[in-house]
C-alpha positions in Angstrom: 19.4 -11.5 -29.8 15.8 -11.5 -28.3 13.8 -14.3 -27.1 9.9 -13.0 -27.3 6.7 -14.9 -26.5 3.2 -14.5 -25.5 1.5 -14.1 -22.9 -0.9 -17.2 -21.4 -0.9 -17.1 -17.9 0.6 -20.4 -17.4 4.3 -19.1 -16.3 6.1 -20.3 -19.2 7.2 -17.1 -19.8 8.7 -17.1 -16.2 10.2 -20.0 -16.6 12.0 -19.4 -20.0 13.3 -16.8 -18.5 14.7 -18.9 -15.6 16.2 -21.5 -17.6 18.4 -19.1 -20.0 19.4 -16.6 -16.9 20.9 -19.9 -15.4 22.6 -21.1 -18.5 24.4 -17.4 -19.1 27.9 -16.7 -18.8 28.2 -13.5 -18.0 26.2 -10.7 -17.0 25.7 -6.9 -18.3 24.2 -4.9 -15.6 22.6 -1.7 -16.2 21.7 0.7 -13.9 18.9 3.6 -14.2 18.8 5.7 -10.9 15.5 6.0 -9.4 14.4 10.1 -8.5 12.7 9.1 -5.6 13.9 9.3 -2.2 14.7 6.0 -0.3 13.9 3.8 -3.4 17.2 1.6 -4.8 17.9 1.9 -8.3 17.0 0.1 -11.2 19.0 -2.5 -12.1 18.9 -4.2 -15.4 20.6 -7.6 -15.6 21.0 -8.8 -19.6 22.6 -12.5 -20.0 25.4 -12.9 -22.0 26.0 -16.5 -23.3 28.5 -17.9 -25.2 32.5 -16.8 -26.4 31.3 -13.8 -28.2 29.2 -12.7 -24.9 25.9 -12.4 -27.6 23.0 -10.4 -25.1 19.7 -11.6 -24.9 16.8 -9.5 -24.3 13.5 -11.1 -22.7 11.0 -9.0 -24.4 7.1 -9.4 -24.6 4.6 -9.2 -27.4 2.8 -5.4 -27.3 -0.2 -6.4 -28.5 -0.9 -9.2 -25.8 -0.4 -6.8 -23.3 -2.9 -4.6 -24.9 -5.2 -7.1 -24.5 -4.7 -8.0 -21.4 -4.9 -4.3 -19.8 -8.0 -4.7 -21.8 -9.4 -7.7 -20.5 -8.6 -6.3 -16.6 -10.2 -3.3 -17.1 -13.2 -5.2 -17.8 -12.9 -8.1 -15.4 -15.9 -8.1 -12.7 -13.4 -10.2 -10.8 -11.7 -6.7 -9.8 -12.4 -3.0 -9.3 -9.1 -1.1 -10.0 -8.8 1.7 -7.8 -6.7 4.7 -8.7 -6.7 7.3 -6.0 -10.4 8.5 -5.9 -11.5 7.2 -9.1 -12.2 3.2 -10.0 -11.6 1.8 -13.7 -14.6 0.2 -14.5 -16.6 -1.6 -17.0 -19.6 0.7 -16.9 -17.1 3.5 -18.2 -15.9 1.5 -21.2 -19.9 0.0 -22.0 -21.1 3.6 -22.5 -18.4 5.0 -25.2 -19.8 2.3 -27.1 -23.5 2.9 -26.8 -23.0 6.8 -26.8 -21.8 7.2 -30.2 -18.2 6.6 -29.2 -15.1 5.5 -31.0 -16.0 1.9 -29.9 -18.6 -0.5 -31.3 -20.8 -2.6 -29.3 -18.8 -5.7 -30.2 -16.1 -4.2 -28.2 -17.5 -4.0 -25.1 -20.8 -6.7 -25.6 -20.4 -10.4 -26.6 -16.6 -9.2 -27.4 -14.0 -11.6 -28.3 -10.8 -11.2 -25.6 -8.0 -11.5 -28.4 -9.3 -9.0 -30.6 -6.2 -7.0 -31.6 -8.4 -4.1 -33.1 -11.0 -4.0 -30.4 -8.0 -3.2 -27.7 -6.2 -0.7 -30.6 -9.5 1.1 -30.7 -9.7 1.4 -26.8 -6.1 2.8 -26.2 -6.2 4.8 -29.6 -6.4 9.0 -29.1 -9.9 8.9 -30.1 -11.4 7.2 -27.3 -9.4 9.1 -24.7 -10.2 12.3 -26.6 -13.9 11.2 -26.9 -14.0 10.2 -22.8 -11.8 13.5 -21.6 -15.0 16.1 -23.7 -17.7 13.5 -22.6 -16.9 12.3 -19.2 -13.8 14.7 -17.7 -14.8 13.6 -14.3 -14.0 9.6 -15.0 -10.1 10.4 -14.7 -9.4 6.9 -13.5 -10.4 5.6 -16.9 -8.9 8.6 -18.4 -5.3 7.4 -16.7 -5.5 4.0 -17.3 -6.0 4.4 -20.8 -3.3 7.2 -21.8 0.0 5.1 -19.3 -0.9 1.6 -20.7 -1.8 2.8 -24.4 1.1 5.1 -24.1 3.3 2.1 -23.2 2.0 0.2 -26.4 2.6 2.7 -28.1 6.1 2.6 -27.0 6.2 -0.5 -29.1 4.3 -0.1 -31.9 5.2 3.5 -32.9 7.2 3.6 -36.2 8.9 6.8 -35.7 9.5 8.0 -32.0 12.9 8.2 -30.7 14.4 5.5 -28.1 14.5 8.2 -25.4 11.0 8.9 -26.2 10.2 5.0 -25.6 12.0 4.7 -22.5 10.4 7.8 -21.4 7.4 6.3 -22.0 8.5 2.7 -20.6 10.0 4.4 -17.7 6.4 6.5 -16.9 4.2 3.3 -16.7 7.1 1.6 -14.3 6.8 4.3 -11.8 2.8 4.6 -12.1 2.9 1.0 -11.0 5.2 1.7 -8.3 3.4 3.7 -6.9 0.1 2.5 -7.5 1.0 -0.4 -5.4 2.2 1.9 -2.7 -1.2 3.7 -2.4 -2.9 0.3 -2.3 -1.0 -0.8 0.8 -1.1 2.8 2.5 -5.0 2.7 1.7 -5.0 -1.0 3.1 -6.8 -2.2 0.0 -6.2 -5.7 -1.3 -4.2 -6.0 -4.5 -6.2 -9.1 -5.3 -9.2 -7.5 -5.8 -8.2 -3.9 -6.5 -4.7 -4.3 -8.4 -3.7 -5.8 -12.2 -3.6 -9.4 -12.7 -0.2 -11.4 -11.7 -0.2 -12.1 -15.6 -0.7 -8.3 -16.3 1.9 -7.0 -13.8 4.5 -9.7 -15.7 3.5 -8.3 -18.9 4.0 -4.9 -17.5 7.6 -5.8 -15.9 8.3 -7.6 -19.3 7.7 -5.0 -21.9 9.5 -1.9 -19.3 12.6 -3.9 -18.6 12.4 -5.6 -22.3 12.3 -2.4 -24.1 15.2 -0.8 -22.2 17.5 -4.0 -22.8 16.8 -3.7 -26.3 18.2 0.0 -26.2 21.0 -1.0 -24.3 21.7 -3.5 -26.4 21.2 -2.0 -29.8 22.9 1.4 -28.2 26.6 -0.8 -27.0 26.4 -4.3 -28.5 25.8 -3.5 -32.1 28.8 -3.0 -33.8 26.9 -0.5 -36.5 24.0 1.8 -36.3 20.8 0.0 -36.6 17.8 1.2 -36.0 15.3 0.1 -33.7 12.1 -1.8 -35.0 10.4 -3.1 -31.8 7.2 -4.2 -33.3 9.2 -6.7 -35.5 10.6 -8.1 -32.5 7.6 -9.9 -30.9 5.7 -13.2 -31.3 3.7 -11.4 -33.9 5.4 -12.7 -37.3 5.4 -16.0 -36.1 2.0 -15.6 -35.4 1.1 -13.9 -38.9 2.8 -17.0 -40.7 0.7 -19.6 -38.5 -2.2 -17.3 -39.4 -1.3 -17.5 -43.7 -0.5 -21.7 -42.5 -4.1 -22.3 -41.6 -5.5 -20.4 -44.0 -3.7 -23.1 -46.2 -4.6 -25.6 -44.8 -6.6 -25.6 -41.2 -5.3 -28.2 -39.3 -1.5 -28.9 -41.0 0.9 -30.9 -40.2 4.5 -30.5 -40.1 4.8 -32.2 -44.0 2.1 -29.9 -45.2 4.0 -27.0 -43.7 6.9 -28.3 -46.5 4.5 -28.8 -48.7 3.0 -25.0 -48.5 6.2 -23.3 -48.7 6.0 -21.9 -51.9 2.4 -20.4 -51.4 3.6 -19.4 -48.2 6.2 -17.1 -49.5 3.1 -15.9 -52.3 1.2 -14.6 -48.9 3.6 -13.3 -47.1 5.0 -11.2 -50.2 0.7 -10.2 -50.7 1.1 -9.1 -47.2 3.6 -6.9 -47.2 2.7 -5.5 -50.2 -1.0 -4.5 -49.8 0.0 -3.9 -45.8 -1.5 -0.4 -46.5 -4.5 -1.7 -47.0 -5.4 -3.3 -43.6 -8.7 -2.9 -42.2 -8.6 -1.3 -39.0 -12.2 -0.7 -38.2 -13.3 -4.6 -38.5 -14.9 -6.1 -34.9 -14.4 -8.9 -33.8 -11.8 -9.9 -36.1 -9.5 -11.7 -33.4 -5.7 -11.6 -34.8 -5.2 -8.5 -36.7 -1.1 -8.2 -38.1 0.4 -4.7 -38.7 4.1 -6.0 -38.1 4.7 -5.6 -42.3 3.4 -1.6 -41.9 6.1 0.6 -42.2 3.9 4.0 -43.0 5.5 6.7 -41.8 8.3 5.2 -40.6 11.4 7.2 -39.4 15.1 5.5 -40.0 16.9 8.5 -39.0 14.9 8.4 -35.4 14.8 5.1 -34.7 18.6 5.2 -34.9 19.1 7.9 -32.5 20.3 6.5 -29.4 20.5 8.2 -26.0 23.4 8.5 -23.3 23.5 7.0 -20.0 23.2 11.0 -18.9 19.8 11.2 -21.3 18.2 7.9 -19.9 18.7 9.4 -16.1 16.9 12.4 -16.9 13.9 10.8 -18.9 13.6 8.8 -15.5 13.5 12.3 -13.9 10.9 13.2 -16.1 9.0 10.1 -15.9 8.6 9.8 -12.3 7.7 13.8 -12.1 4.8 13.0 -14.6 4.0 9.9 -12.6 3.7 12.0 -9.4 1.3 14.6 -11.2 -0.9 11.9 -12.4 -1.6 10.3 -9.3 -1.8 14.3 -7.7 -4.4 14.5 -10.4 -5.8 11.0 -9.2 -6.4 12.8 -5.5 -3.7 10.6 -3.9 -0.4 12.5 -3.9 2.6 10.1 -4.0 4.7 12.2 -1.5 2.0 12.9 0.7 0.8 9.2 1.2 4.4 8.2 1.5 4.9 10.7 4.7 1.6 10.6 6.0 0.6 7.8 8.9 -2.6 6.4 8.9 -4.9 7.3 11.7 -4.5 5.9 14.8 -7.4 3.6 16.7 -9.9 6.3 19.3 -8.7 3.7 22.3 -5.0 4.5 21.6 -5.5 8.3 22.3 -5.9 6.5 26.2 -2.7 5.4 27.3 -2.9 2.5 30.4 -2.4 3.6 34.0 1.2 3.8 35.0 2.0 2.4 38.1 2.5 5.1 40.0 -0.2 7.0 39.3 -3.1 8.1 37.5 -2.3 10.0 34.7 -2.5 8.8 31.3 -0.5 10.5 28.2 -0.4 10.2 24.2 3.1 11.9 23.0 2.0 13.3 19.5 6.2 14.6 18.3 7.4 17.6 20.6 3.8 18.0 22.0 1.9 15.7 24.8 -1.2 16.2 25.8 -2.1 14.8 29.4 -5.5 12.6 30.3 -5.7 12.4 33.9 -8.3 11.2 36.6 -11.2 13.7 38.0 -9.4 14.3 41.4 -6.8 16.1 39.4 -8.9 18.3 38.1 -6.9 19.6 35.5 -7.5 21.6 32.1 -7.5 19.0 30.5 -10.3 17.1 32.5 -13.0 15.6 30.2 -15.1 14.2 33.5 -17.7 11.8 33.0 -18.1 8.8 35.0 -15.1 6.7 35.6 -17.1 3.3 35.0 -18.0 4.5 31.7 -14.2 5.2 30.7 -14.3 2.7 28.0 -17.8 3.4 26.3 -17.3 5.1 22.8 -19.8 7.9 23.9 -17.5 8.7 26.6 -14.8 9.3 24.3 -16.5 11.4 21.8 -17.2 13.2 24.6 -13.8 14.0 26.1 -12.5 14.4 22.6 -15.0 17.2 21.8 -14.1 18.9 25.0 -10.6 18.2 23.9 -11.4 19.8 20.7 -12.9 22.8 22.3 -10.0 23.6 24.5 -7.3 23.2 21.4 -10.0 26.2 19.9 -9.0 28.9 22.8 -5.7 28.0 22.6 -3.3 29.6 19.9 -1.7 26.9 17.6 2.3 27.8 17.1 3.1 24.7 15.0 2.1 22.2 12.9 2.4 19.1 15.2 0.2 20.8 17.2 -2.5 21.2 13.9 -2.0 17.9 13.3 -2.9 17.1 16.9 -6.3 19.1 16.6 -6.3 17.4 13.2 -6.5 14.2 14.4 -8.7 15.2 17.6 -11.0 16.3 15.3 -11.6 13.3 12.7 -11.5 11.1 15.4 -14.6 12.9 16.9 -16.3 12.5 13.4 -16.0 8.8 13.3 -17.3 8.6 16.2 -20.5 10.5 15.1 -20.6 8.6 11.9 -20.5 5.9 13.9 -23.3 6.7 16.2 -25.2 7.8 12.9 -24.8 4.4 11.5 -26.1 2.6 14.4 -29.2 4.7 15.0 
């Protein structure tokens, strides 16, 4: 069984979800392990209710979420950073008014629940048409191939589950890690993150298409294949759609009334499905859940083993870790690297019992002591200056030029002379900026 809905922002989703995981029985819980290091796995908890233990599978509609990536990427309410690049609006505006796949519509005056407007901006044309044009914008380039790649997971009519999951399991670890470079960076995920709404569409269709795996894969007595686009809020939308075309504003006794010419649509519909426009603008609702062009049975019913799912998460994360490498912000080097201390904690307070001051950088300590010790490693300057900035980019260039004569045996000490040195050009930026 699935339970599907839209997406609105309210939290009803959240709570639906709430009120059947409390009424459940039982539990199935399935486990993905997660490739990186010091990260607990993925667990996967699907309700069971009832004698027969019937699963459930909270699962979200694809084509909302399309939208709403669409509508975040063109909020001014946010800049999304990723790595060195930003996803902005600018970026999106000009496929449309350079002879891009997009029309002006899309991006000008555009209606937000255009389902063909956010097809044509994830589609392979416009990331084609923005990787010749524009290979430098690789933020937009990103965003666009994980979150249309995750659609497609949906909407695909003959990919393989292990390809979905792949797919599913991709755009979990990009967030993942997105949100780790956002707190290493120290930027705000309020301003420079997706939506809550967005990141509970996200968690939704990951988790959502996985369950339904699961559950097709080991709850199922048979072999059925796998139709996620059916299993969405999409036909009920389609048949509210054909209603008001009916009649506008029905009631529930003209919805018995209609019936019959109901059934007349919804027969048209799946007919002439082949027929669809897909290059109309601002068309808002556009249905594709009755197009079954190309549509592979024999893949679709090709489930994968525990084993298989493990490795595509192997897979997934490695391709996660070369986009954001790509991106400029490599995931294992953020995680190990330590942001850059403050210039005044270089200056350790006097001890007690005497005068010398010392930083302990690993197996390495280098020693700031008083003029009357005269020691190597005596910056001088006046004593009563000791706390002026200028006084420290001093002692930190003489610092700098006595790490130069000396040989360098490991790489603490680098990263010592490392530090030293982009300490001493804040300072001058600093002194730059205020001049």
């Amino acid at each position: 069984m699935v339970v599907s809905y839209a997406a609105d922002g309210t939290g009803v989703e959240r709570s639906v979800q709430q009120l059947l995981t409390l009424t459940a029985g039982s539990f199935h819980d399935f486990i993905i392990k997660h490739p990186g290091e010091g990260h607990p796995n993925i667990t996967l908890r699907i309700p069971l209710f009832g004698e027969q233990q019937q699963p459930i599978a909270m699962v979200q509609d694809a084509k909302h979420g399309s939208k709403t990536f669409r509508n975040n990427a063109y909020s001014g309410a946010r800049l999304l950073i990723l790595g060195n690049y930003p996803v902005m609006y600018s970026d999106f505006r000009r496929i449309a008014f350079e002879d891009g796949p997009l029309y002006h519509r899309d991006v000008e005056k555009l209606d937000r629940q255009d389902d063909n407007a956010a097809t044509r901006l994830f589609s392979g044309d416009t990331l084609q048409w923005l990787t010749d044009h524009y290979p430098e914008c690789l933020g937009p380039i990103v965003y666009l191939f994980v979150f249309g790649e995750l659609i497609d997971a949906y909407q695909n009519r003959k990919m393989k589950p292990i390809e979905r999951i792949l797919l599913a399991l991709r755009a979990y670890f990009f967030m993942e890690m997105w949100e780790h470079f956002l707190e290493k960076a120290g930027y705000p995920k309020s301003k420079h993150f997706l939506s809550h709404e967005a990141c509970d569409i996200t968690r939704y269709l990951i988790h959502g298409l996985i369950k339904l795996v699961v559950i097709y894969r080991d709850f199922i007595p048979a072999t059925y294949p796998l139709l996620p686009w059916l299993l969405s809020t999409e036909v009920c939308e389609h048949v509210f759609g054909l209603c008001r075309q009916i009649v506008k504003d029905f009631t529930m006794l003209d919805f018995y009334f209609m019936v019959p010419k109901l059934f007349l649509r919804l027969r048209e519909a799946a007919l002439f499905s082949q027929f669809s426009d897909g290059k109309a603008h601002a068309s808002g609702y556009h249905h594709t859940n009755t197009d079954n062009r190309d549509i592979d049975l024999v893949a679709l019913s090709t489930y994968p083993s525990n084993d298989e799912i493990n490795d595509a998460a192997k897979v997934a994360h490695e391709e996660a870790e070369n986009l954001w490498t790509l991106l400029g912000s490599s995931p294992v080097t953020t995680g190990s690297s330590k942001l850059l201390p403050s210039i005044r904690s270089w200056f350790t307070e006097k001890s007690p019992e005497g005068s010398a001051r010392a930083t302990d950088h690993g197996d390495i300590q280098v020693q700031f002591v008083d003029e009357e010790f005269d020691s190597d490693y005596n910056f001088g300057g006046d004593s009563a200056n000791s706390d002026d900035e200028d006084c420290e980019g001093e002692q930190i260039q003489r610092a700098l030029d006595k790490w130069e004569v000396t040989s360098v045996k490991s790489f603490r000490e680098e990263d010592v002379v490392n530090n030293l040195a982009f300490a001493a050009v804040a300072l001058s930026i600093e002194d730059s900026m205020t001049m």
